[in-house]
GUGUKE-241963 format. One record per residue (C-alpha): residue number from 1; residue in one letter; x, y, z. Coordinates in pm, 1 decimal. Example, Ala and Ser with C-alpha at 12.3 -4.5 7.8 and 13.67 -1.06 7.14 Angstrom:
// residues 2
+-----+---------+----------+----------+----------+
: num : residuo :     east :    north :       up :
+-----+---------+----------+----------+----------+
:   1 :       A :   1230.0 :   -450.0 :    780.0 :
:   2 :       S :   1367.0 :   -106.0 :    714.0 :
+-----+---------+----------+----------+----------+
// end
This chain:
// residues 117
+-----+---------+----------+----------+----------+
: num : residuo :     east :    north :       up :
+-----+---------+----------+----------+----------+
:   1 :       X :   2231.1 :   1924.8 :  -5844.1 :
:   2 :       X :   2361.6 :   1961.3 :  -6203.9 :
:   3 :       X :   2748.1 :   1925.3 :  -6170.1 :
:   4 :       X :   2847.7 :   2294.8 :  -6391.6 :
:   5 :       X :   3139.0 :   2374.1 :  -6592.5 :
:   6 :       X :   3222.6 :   2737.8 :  -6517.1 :
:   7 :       X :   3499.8 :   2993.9 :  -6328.5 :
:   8 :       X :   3435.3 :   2901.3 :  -5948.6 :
:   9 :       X :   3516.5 :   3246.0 :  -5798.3 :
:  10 :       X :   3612.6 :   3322.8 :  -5434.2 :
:  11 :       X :   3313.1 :   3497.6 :  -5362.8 :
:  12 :       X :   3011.3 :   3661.8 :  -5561.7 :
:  13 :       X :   3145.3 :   4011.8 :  -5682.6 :
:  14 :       X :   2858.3 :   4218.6 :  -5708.2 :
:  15 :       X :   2666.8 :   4470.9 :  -5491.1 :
:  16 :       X :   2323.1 :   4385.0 :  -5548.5 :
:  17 :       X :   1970.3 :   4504.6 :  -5370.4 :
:  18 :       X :   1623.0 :   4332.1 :  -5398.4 :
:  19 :       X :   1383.0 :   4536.3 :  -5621.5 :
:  20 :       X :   1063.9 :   4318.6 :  -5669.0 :
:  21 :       X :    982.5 :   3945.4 :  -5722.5 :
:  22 :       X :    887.2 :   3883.1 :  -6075.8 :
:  23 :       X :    744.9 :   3526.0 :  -6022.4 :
:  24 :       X :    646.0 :   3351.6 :  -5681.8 :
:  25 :       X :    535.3 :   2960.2 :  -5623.4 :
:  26 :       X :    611.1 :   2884.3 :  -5254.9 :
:  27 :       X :    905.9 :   3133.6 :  -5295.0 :
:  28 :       X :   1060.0 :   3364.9 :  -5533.2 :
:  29 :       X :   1150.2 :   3211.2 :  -5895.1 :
:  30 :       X :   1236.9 :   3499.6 :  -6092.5 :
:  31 :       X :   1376.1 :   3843.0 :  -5879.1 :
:  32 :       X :   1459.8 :   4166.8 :  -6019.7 :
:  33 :       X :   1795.4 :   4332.5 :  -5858.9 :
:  34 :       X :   2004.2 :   4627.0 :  -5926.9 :
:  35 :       X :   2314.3 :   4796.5 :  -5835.0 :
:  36 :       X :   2432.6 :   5087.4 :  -5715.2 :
:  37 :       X :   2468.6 :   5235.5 :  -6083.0 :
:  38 :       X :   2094.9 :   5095.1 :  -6173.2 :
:  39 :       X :   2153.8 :   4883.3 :  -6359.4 :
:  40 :       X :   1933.1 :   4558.3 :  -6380.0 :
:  41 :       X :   2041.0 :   4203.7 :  -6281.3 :
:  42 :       X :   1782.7 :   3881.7 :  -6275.1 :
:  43 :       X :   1829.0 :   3623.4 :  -6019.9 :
:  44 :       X :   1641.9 :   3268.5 :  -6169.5 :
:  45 :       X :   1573.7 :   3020.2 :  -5968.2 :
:  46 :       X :   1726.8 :   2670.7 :  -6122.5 :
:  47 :       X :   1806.8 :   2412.7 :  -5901.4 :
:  48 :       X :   1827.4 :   2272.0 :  -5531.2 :
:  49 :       X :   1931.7 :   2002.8 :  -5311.4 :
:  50 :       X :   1932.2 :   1884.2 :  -4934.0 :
:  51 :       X :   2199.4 :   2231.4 :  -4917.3 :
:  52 :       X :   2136.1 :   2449.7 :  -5195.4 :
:  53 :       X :   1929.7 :   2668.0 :  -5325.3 :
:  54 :       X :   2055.6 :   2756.8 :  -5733.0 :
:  55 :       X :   2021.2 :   3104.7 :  -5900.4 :
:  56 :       X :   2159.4 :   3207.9 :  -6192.5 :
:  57 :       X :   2206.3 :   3554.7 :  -6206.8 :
:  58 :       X :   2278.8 :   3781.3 :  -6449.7 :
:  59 :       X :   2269.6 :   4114.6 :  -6612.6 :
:  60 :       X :   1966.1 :   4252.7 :  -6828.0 :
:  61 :       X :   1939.0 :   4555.7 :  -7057.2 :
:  62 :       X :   1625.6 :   4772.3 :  -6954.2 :
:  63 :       X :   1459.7 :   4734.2 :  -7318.6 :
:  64 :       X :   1515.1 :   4337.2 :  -7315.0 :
:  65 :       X :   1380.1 :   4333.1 :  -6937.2 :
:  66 :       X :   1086.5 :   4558.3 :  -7092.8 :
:  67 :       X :   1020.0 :   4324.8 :  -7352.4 :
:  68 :       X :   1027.3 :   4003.2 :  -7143.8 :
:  69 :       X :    750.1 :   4146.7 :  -6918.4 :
:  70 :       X :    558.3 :   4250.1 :  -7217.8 :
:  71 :       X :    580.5 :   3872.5 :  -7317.7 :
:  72 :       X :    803.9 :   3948.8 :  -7658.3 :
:  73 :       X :   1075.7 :   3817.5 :  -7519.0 :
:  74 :       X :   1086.1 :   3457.6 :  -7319.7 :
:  75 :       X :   1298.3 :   3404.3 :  -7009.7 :
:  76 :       X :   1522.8 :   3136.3 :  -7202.3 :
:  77 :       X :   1630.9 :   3447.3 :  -7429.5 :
:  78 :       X :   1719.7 :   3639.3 :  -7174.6 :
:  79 :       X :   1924.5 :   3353.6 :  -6988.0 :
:  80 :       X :   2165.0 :   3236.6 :  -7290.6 :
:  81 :       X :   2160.2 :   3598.6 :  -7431.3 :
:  82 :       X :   2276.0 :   3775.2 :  -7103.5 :
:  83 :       X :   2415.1 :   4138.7 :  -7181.4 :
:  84 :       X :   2776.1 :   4086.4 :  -7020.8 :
:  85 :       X :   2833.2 :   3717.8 :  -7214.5 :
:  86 :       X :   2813.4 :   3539.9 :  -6864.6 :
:  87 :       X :   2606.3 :   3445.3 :  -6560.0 :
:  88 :       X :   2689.3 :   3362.4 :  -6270.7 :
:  89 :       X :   2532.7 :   3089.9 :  -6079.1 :
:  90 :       X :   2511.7 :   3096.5 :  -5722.4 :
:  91 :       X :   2399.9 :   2822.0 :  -5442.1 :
:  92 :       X :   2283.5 :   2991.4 :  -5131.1 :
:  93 :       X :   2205.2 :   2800.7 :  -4809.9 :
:  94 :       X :   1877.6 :   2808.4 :  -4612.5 :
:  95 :       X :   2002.1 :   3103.0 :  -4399.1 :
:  96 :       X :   2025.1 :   3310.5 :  -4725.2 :
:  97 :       X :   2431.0 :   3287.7 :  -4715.0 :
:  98 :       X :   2613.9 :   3249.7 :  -5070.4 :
:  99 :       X :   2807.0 :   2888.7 :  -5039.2 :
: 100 :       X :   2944.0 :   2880.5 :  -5386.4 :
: 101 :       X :   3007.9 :   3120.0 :  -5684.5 :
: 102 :       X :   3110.3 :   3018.3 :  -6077.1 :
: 103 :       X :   3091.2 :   3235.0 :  -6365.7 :
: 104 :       X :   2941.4 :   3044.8 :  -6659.3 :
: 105 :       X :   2895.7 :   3113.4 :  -7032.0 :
: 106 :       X :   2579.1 :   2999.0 :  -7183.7 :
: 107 :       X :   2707.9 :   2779.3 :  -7392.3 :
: 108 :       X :   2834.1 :   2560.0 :  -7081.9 :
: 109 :       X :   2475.3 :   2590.9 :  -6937.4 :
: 110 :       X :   2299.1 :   2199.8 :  -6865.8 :
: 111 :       X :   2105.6 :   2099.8 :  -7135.2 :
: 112 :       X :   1728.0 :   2009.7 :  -7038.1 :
: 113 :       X :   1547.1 :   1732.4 :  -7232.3 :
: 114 :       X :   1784.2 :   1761.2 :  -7528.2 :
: 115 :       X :   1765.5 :   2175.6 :  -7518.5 :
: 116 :       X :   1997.4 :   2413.5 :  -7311.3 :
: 117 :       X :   1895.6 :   2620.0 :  -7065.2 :
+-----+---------+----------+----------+----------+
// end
């Protein structure tokens, strides 16, 4: 897995429940969440290894999360634009269980074939 430059944290702060899955190949990709105020937070898929499954997660503005689904707005947007500044990335094992938590600003996100995130 990418090695990230971030905040590790002690554990992943948020309150979040499972709304719908927003893309699906042999698994979710791209989940919809929200908290106990409603308010929206994306889990993306990004990364794995023999131990890991990677999400970045992060907060999105209903309009923005509107737009995306309407196709004005492309999930790389939404990722290095996210409403609180931040994202946090989080590998979770095979029995679901968060292993590791960093908060990470876009600009610190890997860069993929020359372009970040």
């Amino acid at each position: 897995m990418e090695q990230l430059i971030g905040f590790k944290l002690s554990k992943f702060p948020l309150t979040l429940r499972s709304i719908v899955n927003l893309e699906y190949f042999d698994g979710p990709l791209l989940s919809l969440f929200e908290n106990e105020y409603g308010d929206s937070y994306l889990y993306s898929w990004c990364d794995v290894d023999n131990l890991y499954n990677r999400w970045l997660v992060f907060r999105v503005a209903q309009l923005t999360l509107k737009l995306y689904i309407e196709g004005q707005v492309s999930l790389h947007e939404l990722i290095v634009n996210p409403v609180d500044g931040f994202l946090y990335s989080l590998d979770i094992d095979n029995d679901l269980q968060v292993k590791n938590t960093y908060l990470i600003l876009p600009d610190n996100l890997p860069a993929i074939q020359g372009k970040r995130i």
